[in-house]
C-alpha positions as CSV (number, residue, x, y, z in Angstrom):
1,X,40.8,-12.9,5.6
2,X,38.6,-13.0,8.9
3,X,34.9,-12.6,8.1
4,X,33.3,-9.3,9.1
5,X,31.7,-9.2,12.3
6,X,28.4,-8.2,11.6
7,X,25.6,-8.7,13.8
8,X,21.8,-8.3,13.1
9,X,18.9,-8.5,16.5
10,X,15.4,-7.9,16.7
11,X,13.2,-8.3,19.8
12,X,16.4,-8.7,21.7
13,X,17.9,-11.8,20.4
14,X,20.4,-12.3,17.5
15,X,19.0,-13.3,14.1
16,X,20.5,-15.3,11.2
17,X,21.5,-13.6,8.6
18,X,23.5,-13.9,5.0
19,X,26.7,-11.2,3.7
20,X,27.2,-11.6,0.5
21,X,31.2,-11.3,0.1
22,X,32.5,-11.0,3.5
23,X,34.9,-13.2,2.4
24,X,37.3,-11.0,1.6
25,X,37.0,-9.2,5.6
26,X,35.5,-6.0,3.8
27,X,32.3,-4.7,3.4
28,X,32.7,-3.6,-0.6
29,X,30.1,-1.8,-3.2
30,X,28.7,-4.6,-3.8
31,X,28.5,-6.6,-1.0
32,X,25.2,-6.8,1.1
33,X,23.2,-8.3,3.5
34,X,20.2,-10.3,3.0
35,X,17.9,-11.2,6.3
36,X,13.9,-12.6,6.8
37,X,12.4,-10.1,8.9
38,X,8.2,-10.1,10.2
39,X,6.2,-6.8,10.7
40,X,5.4,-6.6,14.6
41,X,2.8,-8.7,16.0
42,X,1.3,-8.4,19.6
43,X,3.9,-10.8,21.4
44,X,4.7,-7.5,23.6
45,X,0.6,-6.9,24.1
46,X,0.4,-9.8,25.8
47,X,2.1,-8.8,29.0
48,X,-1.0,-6.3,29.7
49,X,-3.2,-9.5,29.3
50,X,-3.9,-11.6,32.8
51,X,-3.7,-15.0,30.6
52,X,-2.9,-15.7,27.3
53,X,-6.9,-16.7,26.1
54,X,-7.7,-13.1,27.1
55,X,-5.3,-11.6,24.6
56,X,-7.5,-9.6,21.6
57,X,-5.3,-10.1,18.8
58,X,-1.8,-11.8,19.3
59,X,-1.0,-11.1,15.2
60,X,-1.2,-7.2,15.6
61,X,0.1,-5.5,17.8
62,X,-2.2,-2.4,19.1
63,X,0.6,-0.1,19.1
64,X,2.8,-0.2,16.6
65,X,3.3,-2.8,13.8
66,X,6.2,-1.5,12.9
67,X,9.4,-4.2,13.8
68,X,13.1,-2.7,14.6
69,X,15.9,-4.9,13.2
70,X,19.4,-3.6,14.4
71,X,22.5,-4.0,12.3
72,X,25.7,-4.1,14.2
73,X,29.5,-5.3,14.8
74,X,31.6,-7.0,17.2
75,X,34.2,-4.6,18.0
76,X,36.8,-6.9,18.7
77,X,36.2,-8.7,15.9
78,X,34.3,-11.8,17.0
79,X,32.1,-13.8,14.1
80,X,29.0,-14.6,15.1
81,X,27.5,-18.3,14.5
82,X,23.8,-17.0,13.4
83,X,24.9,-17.7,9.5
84,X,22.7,-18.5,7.2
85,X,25.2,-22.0,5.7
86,X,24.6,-22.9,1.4
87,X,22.8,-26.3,1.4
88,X,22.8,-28.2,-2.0
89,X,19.9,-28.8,-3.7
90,X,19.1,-32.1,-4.3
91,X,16.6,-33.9,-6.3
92,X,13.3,-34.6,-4.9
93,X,12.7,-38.1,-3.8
94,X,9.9,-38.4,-6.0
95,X,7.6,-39.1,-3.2
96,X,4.5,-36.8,-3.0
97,X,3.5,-36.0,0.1
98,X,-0.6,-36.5,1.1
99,X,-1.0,-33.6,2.7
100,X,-0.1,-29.9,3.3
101,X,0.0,-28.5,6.9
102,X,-1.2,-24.3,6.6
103,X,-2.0,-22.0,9.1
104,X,-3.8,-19.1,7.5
105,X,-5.0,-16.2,9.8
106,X,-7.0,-12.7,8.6
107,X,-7.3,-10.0,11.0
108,X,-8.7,-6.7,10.6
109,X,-6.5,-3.3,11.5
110,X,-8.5,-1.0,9.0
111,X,-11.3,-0.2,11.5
112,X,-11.8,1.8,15.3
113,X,-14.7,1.0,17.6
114,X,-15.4,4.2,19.5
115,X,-17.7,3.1,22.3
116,X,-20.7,0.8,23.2
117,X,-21.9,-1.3,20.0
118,X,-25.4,-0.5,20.0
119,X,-26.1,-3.1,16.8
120,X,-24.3,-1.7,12.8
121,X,-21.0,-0.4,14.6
122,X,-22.6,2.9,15.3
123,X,-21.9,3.7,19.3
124,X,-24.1,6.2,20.9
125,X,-24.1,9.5,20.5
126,X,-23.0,9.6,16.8
């Protein structure tokens, strides 16, 4: 049977994704579909930003951090080559790698500044 033709996009490009027993061309109780999705960042801020150095925060968005993922189908039936493939596991070479390459980044969405910092957070007039 001919795989179903579902389709997942986010940010206006298709993304991988994995369906668990579309083998059988049907979408049955306990089939599913399994994707990585990100919460929204500020890739869309930066278009109000006259250079890239200027943006305030390209890992939160100032809007909205909520992300839309859109699950569809090709109507006439066409698979789509963003499949996530099986890949065997293999044993590990045994060869230990001397070092780990980590980007860890903290920003801070739990506060508002109202106004002119006058020294403490407090603006004027409060």
């Amino acid at each position: 049977m001919t795989p179903v033709p579902f389709k997942l996009f986010a940010r206006g490009e298709e993304q991988y994704i994995h369906i668990e027993g579309e083998g059988d061309g049907a979408f049955d109780a306990g089939d599913f579909i399994e994707f990585y999705a990100e919460h929204n960042d500020g890739w869309l801020d930066a278009s109000f930003y006259p250079s890239a150095d200027q943006h305030t925060n390209p890992y939160y968005s100032l809007y909205n951090d909520t992300a839309s993922y859109y699950v569809t189908w090709d109507p006439n039936g066409a698979q789509s080559v963003f499949r996530y493939t099986d890949v065997p596991l293999t044993a590990p070479s045994g060869q230990s790698l001397s070092y780990v390459w980590q980007e860890e980044v903290k920003y801070y969405n739990n506060t508002y500044q109202k106004g002119k910092d006058l020294g403490g957070g407090v603006p004027p007039g409060t």
